[in-house]
MARBA-3410 file (N, C-alpha, C, O; in Angstrom, 1 decimal):
86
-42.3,38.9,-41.1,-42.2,38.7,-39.6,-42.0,37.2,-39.3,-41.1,36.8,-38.5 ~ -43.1,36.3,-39.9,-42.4,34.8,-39.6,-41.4,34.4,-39.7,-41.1,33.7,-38.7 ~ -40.0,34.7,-41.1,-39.2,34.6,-41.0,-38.1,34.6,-40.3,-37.1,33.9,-40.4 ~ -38.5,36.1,-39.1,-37.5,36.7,-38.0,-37.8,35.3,-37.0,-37.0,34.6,-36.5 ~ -39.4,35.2,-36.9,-39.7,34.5,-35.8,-39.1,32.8,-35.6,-38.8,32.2,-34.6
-39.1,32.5,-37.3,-38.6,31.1,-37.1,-36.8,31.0,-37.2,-36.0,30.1,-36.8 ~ -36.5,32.4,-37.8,-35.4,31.8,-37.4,-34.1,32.4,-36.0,-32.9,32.2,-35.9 ~ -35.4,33.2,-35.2,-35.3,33.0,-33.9,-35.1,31.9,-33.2,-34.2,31.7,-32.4 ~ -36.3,31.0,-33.6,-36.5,29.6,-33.1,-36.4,29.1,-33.2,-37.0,28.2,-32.6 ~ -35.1,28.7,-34.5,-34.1,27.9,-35.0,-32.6,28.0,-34.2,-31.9,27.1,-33.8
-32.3,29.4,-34.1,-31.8,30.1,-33.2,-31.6,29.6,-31.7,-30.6,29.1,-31.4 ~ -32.6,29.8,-30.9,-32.6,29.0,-29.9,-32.7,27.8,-29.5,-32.4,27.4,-28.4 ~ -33.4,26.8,-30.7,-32.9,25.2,-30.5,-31.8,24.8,-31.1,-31.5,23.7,-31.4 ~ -31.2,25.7,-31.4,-29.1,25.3,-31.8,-28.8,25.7,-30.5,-28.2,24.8,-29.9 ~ -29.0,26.7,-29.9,-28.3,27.0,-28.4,-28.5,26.3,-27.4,-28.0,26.4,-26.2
-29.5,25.6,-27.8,-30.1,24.9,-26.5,-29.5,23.1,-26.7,-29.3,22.2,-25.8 ~ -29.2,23.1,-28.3,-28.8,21.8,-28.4,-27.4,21.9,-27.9,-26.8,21.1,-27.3 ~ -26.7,23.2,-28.3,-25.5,23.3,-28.5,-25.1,23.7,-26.8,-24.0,23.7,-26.5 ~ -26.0,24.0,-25.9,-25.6,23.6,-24.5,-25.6,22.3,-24.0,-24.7,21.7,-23.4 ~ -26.9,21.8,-24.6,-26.3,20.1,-24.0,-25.6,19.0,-24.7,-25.7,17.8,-24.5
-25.0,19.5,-25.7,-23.9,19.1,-26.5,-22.9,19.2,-25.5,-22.3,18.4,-24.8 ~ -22.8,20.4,-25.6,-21.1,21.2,-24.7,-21.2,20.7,-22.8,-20.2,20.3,-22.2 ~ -22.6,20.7,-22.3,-22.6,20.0,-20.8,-21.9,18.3,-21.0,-21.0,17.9,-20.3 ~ -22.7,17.5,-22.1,-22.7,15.9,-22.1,-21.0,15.9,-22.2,-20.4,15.2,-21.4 ~ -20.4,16.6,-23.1,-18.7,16.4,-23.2,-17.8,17.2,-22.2,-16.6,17.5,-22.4
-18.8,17.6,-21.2,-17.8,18.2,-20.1,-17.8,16.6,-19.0,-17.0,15.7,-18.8 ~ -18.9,16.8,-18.7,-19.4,14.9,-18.3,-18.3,13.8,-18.5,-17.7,13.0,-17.7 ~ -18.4,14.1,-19.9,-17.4,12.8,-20.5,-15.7,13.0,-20.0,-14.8,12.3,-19.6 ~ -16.0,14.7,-20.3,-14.1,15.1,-19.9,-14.2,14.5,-18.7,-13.3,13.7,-18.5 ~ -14.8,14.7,-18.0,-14.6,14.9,-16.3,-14.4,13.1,-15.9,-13.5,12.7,-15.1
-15.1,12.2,-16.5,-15.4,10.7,-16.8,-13.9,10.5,-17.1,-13.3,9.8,-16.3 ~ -13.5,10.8,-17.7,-12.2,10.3,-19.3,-10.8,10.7,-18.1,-9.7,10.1,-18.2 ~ -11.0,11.7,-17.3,-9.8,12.6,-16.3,-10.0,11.3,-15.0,-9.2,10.7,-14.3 ~ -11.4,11.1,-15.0,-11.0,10.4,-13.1,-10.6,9.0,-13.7,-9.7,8.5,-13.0 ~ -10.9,8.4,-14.6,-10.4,7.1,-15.3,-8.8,7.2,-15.3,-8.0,6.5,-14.6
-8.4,8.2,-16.1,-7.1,8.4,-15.8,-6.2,8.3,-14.8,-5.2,7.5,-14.6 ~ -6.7,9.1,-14.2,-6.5,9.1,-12.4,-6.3,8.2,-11.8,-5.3,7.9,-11.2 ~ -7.3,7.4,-11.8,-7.6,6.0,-11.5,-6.4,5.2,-12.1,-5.9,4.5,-11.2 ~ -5.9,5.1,-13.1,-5.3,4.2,-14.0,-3.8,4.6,-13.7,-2.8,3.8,-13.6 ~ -3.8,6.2,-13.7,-2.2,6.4,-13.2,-2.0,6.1,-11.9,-0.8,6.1,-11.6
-3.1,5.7,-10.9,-2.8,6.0,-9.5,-2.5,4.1,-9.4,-1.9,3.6,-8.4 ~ -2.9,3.3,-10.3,-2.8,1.8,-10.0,-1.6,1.7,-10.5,-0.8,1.0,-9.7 ~ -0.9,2.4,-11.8,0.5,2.2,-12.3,1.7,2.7,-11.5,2.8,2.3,-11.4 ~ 0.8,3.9,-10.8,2.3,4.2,-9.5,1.8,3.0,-8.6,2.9,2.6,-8.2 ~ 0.8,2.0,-7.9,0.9,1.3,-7.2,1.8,-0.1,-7.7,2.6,-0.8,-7.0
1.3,-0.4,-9.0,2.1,-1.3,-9.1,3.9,-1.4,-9.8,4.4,-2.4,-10.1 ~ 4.4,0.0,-9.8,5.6,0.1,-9.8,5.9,0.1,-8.3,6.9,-0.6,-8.2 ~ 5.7,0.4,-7.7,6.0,0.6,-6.3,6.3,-1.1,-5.7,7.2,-1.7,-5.1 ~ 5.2,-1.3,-6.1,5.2,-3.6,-5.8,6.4,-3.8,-6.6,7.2,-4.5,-6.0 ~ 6.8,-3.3,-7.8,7.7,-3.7,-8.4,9.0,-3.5,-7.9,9.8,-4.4,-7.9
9.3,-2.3,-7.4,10.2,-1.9,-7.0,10.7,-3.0,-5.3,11.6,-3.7,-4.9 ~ 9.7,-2.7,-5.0,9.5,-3.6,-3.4,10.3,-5.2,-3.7,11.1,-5.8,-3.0 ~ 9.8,-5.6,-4.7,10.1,-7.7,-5.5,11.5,-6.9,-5.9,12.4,-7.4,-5.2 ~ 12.0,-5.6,-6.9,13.2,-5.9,-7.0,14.1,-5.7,-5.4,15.2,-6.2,-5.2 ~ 13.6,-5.1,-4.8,14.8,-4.8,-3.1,14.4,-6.1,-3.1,15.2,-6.9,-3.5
13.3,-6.5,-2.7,13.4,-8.0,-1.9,14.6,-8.9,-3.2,15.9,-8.8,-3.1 ~ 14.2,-9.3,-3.9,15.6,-10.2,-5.0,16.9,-9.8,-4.6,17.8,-10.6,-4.4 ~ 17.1,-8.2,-4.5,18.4,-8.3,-4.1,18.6,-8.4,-2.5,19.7,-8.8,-2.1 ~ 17.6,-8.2,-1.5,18.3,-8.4,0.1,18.4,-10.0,-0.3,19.6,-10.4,-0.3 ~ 17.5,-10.9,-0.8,18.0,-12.4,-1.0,18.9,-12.5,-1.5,19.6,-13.3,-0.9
19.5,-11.9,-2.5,20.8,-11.8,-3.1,22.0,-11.6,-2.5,23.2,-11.8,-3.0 ~ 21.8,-11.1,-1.5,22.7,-10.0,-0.5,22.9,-11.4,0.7,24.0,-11.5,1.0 ~ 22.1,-12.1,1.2,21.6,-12.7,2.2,22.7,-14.2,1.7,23.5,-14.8,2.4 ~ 22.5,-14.5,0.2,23.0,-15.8,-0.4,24.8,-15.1,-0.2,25.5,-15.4,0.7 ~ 25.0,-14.4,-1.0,25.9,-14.2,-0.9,26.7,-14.1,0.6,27.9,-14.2,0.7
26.1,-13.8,1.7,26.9,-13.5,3.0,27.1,-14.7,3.6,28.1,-14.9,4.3 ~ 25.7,-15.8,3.2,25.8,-17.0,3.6,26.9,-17.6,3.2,27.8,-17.8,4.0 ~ 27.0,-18.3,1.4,28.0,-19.0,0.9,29.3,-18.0,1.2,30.2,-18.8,1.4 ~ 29.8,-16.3,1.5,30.6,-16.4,2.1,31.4,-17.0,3.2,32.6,-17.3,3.3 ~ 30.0,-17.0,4.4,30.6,-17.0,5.8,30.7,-18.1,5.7,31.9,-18.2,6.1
30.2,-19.4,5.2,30.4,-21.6,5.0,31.8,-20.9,4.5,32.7,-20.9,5.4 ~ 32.2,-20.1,3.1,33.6,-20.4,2.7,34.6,-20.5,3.8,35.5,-21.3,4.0 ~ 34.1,-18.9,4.5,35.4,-18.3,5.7,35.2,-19.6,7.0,36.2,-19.5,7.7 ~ 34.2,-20.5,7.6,34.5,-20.9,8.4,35.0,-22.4,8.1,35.6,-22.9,9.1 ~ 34.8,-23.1,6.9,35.3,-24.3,6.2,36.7,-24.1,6.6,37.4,-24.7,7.4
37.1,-23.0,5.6,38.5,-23.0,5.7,39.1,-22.8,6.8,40.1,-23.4,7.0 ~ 38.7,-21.8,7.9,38.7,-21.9,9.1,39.1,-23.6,10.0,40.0,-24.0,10.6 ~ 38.1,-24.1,9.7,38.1,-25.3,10.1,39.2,-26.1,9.8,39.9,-26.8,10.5 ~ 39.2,-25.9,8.5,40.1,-27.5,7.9,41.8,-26.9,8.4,42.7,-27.8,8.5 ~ 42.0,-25.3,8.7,42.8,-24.6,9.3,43.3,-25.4,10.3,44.2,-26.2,10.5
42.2,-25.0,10.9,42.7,-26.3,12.8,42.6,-27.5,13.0,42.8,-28.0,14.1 ~ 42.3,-28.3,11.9,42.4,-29.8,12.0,43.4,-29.8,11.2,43.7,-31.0,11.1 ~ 44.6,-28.8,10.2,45.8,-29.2,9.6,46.8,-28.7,11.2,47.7,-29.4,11.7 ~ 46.4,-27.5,11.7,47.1,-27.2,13.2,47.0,-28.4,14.0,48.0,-28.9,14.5 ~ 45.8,-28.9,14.3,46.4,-29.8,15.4,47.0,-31.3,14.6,47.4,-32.2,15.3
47.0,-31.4,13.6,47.6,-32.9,13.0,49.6,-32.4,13.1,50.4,-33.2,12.7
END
């Protein structure tokens, strides 16, 4: 009868270890997921900044280029009407 008894009560301190085994690594899952979360949710933010710096590079890019166009088109413009009136 001791036999049954102890290893009843071997029995239930494995189940009882093996619940807060199995609770502590739900904990950790749940830990290890919002980290994640966290980490994916900063990498869509700073793609997004990223994206933002490349539009900004190119409206400056866009901006240089309309400029040194329009100096081209009104230079020559100019030097146009001072060869007209000479």
């Amino acid at each position: 009868m001791s036999s049954v008894t102890s290893t009843e009560v071997n029995l239930a301190v494995y189940m009882e270890r093996l619940d807060a085994y199995i609770e502590s690594q739900t904990v950790l899952n749940n830990t290890v997921v919002e980290r994640l979360e966290q980490i994916n949710s900063e990498i869509s933010e700073l793609s997004n900044w990223r994206s933002r710096v490349y539009g900004a590079k190119t409206i400056m890019g866009a901006i240089g280029l309309l400029i040194l166009h329009t100096s081209a088109v009104m230079g020559s413009f100019a030097v146009l009407l001072n060869f007209m009136n000479k």
